[in-house]
C-alpha positions as CSV (number, residue, x, y, z in Angstrom):
1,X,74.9,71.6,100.2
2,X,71.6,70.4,100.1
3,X,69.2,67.4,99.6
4,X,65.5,66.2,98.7
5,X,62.6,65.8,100.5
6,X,61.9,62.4,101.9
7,X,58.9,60.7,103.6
8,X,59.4,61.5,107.1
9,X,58.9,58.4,109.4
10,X,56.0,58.2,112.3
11,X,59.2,57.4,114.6
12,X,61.4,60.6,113.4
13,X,57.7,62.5,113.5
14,X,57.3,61.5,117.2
15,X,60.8,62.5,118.0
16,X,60.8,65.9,117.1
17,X,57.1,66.5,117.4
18,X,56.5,70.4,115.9
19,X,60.4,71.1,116.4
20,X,62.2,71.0,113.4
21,X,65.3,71.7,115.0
22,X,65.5,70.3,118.7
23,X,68.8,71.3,120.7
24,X,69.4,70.9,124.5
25,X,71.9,71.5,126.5
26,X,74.8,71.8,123.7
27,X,78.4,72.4,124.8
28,X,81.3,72.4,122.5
29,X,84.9,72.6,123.5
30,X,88.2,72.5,121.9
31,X,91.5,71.1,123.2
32,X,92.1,69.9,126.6
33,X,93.1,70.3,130.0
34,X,93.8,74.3,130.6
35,X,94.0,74.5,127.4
36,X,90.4,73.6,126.7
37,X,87.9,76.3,125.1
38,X,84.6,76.6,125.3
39,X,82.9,78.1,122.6
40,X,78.9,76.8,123.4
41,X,78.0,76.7,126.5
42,X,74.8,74.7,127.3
43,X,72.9,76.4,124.4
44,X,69.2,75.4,124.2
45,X,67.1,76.0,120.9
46,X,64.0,75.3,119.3
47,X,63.5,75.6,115.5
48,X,59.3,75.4,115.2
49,X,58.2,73.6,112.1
50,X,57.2,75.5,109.2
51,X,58.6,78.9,110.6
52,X,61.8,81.2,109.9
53,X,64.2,81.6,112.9
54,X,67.1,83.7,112.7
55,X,69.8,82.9,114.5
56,X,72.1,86.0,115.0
57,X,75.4,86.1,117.7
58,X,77.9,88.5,118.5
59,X,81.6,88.6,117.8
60,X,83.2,84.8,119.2
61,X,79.6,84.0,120.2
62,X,79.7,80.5,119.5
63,X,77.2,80.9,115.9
64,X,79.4,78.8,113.6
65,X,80.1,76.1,116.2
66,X,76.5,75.4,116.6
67,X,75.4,75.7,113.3
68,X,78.6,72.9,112.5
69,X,76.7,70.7,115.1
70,X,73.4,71.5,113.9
71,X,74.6,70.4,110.3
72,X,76.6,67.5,111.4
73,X,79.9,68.8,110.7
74,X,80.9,68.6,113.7
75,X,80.3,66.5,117.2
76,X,78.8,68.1,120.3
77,X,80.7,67.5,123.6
78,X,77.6,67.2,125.4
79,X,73.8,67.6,124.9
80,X,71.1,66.5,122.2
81,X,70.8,67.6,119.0
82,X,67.7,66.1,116.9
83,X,67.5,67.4,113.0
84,X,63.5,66.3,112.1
85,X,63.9,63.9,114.8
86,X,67.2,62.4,114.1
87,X,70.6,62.5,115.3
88,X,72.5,64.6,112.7
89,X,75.7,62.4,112.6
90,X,74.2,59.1,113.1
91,X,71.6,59.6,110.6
92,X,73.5,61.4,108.4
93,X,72.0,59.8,105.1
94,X,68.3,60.1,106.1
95,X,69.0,63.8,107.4
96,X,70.9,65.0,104.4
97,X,68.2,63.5,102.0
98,X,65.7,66.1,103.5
99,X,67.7,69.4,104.4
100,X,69.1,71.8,102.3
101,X,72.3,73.9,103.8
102,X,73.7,77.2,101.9
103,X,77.3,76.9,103.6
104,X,79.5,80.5,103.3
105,X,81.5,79.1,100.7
106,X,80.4,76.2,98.5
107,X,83.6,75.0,97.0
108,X,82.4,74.4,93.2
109,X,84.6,74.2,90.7
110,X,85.2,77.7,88.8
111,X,85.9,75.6,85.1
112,X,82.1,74.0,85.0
113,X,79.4,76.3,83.3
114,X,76.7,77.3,85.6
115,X,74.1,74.5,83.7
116,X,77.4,72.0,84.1
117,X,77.2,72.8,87.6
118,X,73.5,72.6,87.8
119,X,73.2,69.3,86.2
120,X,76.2,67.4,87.9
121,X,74.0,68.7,91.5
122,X,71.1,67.2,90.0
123,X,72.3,64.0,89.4
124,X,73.4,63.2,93.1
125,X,69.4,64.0,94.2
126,X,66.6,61.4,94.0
127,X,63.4,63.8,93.9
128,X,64.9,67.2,92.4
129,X,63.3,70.2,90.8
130,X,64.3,70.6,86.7
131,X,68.2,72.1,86.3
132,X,66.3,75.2,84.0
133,X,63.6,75.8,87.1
134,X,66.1,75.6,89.9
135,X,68.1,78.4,87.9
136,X,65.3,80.0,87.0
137,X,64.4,80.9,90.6
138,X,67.7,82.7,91.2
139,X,67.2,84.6,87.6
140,X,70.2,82.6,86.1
141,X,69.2,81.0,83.3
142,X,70.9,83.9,81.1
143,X,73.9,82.7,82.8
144,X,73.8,79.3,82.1
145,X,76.8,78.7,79.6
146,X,78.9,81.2,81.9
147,X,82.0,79.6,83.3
148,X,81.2,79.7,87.4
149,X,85.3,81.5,87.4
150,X,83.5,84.2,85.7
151,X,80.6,84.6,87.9
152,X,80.3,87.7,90.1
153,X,80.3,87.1,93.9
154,X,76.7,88.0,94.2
155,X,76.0,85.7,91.0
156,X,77.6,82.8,92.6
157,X,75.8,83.0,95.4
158,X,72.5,82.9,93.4
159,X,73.9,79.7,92.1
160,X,74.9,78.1,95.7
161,X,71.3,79.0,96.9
162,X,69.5,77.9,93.2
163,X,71.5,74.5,94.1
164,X,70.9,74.4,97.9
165,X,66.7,74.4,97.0
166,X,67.1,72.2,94.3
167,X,65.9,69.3,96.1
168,X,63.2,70.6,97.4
169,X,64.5,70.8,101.1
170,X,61.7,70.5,103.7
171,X,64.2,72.0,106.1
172,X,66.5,74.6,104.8
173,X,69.5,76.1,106.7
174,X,71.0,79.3,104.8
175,X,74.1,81.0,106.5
176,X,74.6,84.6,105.3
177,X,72.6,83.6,101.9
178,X,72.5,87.4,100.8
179,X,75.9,88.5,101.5
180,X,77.5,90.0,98.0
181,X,74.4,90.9,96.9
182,X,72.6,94.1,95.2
183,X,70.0,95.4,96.3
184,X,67.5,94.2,94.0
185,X,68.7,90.6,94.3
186,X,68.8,90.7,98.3
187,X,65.2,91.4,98.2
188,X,64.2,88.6,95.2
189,X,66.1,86.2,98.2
190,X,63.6,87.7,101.0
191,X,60.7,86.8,98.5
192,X,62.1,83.2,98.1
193,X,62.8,82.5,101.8
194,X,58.7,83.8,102.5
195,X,57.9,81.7,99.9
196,X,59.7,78.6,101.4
197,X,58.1,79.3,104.8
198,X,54.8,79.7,102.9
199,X,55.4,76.3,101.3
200,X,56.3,74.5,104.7
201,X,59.0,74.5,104.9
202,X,61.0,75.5,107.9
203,X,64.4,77.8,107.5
204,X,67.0,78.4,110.2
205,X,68.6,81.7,108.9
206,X,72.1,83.4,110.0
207,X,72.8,87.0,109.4
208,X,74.7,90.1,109.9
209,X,72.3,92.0,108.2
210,X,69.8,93.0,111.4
211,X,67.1,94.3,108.6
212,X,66.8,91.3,107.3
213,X,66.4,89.1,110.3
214,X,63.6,91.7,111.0
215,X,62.5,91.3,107.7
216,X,61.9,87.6,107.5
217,X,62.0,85.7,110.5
218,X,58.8,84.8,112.9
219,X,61.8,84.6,115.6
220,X,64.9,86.0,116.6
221,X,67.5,83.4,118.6
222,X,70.5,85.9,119.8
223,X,73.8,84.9,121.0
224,X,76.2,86.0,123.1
225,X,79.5,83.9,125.0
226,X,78.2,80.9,124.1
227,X,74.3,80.8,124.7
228,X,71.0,81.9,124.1
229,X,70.5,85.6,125.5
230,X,67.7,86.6,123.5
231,X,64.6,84.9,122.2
232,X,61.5,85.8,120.5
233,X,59.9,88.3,117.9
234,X,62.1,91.9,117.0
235,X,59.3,93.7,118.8
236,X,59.7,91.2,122.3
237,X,63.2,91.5,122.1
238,X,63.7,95.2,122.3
239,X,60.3,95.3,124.8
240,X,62.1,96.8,128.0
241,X,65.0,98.1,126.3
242,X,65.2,102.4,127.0
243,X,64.4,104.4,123.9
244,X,66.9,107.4,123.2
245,X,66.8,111.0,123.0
246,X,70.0,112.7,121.2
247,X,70.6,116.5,120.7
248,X,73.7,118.8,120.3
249,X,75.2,119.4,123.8
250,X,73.2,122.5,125.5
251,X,75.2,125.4,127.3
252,X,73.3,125.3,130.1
253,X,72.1,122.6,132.9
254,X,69.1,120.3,131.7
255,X,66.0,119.8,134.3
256,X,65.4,116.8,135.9
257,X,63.5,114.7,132.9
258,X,61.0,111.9,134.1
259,X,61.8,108.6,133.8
260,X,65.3,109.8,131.5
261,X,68.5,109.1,132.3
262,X,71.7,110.8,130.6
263,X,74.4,108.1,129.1
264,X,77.6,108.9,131.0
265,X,79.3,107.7,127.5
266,X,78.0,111.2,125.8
267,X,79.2,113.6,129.0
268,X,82.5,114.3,126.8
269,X,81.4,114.1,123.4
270,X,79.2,117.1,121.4
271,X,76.3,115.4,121.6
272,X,74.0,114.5,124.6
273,X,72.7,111.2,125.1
274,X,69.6,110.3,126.9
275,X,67.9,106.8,127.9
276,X,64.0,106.8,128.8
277,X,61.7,103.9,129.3
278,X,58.9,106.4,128.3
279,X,60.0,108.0,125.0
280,X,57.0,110.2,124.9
281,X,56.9,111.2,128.7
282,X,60.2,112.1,128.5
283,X,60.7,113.9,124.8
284,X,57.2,116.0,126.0
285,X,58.9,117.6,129.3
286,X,62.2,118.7,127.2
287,X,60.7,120.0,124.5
288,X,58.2,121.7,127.1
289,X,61.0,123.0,129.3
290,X,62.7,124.3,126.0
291,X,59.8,126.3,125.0
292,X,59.2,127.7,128.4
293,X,63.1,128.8,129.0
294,X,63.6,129.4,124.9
295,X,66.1,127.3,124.4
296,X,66.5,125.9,121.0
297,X,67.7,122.2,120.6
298,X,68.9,121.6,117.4
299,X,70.0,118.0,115.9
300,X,66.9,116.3,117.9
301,X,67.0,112.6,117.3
302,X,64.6,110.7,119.2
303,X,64.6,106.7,118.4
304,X,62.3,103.3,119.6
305,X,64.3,100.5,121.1
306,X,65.4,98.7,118.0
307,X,66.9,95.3,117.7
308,X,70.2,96.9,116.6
309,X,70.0,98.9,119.8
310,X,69.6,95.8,121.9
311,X,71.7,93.6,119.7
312,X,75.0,96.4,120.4
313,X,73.9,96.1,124.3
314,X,74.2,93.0,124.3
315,X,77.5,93.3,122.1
316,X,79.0,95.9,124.7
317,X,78.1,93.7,127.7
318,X,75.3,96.2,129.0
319,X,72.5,94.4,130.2
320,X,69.7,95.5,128.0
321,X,66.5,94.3,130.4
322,X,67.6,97.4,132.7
323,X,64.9,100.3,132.2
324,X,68.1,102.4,132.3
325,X,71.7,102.1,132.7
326,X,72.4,102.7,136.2
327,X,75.9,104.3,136.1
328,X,73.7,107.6,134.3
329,X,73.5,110.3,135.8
330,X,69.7,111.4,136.4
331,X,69.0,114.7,134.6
């Protein structure tokens, strides 16, 4: 799960030069002949040193298959993959001595104590942090004679992250690190990953929680059918994407709107959809037209761009660089 920090070479250093994660042209397929599957599909990523990327896909986008490359679980069928400058599987040894991975499911056995657990972890490191710091950080060490059976799921997880930076990673690769979580504990993660970044160290983060993504990475990677659709801060992402207008369905014809397009999804339903490129152009006309005739619009919703809103484009298979989706109908 997760390993210490070694020197790094001048050769690895010249390799990877800034990346700490270097991937081009990455396909992955399963099976053979017709057959065959697919699931990455010439995938190109950068992970820049010292920064947290968030790595987020759709439904059967190809996240786990590339993250099983990335972590030398698995082989690629074609491309390059260089982890700080080396070949995941072929220098496996030097690469797991410097990266620290937080899988879904760790796999340790529920009849150890969480200080058994701890210590057995810290015996297979060369350079670790103390068992009672490393538990410390995840706000265990009340827990520490607690059977890990009779952990909660959001206490085991503190454990599988407490052990995953127990080395002292210098690369750290955390897949869904805050699911089962409360609240409270979600958030004492957030600190820890900003404090990891702060440190140096670099973190390649998955999540379903969009929030979080937001909350802590310098850069969003998004994908969809195998690839890279998406790339670069929450703001640049949803740059482009049409704001929306929402209000309970009006008995009466709407005027033309600048720049605002009605969603034909919403024609049937009781509320009315709109999609502008110029929120404030277009929420200043309506609400000027409904002053002027008297109409009253009640349930008024008027939302950004968002990187949920783009992230469920992208989901649905709308193209989310359009100013507007051209199937509306103009209003």
């Amino acid at each position: 799960m997760n390993t210490t920090q070694a020197t790094r070479s001048p050769e690895a250093t010249s390799q990877h030069t800034g990346a700490a994660i270097a991937v081009r042209g990455l396909r992955r397929r399963y099976g053979t002949g017709a057959q065959a599957f697919e699931a990455v599909r010439g995938l190109d990523l950068i992970v820049p040193e010292g920064t947290v990327t968030a790595l987020l896909g759709t439904n059967g986008a190809g996240k786990t298959s590339t993250l099983e490359v990335i972590e030398g679980l698995g082989r690629a069928t074609e491309g390059e993959v260089r982890v700080l400058g080396l070949d995941p599987i072929a220098d496996r040894a030097e690469v797991r001595r410097r990266i620290g991975v937080l899988l879904q499911s760790s796999g340790f056995s529920g009849d150890l104590t969480v200080v058994e657990t701890a210590r057995l972890w810290h015996s297979t490191l060369s350079t670790p942090r103390p068992v009672e710091e490393a538990l410390e950080m995840l706000d265990l060490r009340a827990r520490a004679d607690v059977k890990v059976s009779a952990l909660s799921g959001g206490e085991k997880r503190r454990l599988d992250l407490a052990l995953t930076l127990m080395g002292r990673p210098e690369l750290v690769m955390l897949d869904e690190p805050t699911t089962g979580l409360d609240p409270e504990s979600r958030r004492e993660v957030w600190r820890l990953v900003r404090g990891l970044r702060d440190a140096g160290a670099t973190v390649l983060l998955t999540t379903h929680y969009l929030d979080e993504a937001e909350a802590l990475a310098d850069r969003l990677e998004i994908m969809h059918a195998g690839r890279i659709v998406r790339s670069g801060t929450a703001g640049e992402i949803a740059e482009g994407h049409p704001s929306t207008i929402t209000f309970d369905r009006l008995h009466r014809e709407l005027p033309a709107l600048p720049r605002a397009t009605v969603d034909p999804a919403s024609l049937s339903d009781p509320r009315t959809v709109l999609h502008t490129t110029d929120l404030q152009e277009s929420l200043t006309a309506l609400l000027g037209w409904a002053q002027h005739e008297g109409v009253r619009i009640d349930g008024l919703d008027a939302r950004t761009a968002s990187l949920e809103s783009v992230f469920l484009a992208i989901a649905d298979g709308d193209d989310d660089r359009r100013a507007a989706p051209t199937s509306s109908k103009e209003v």
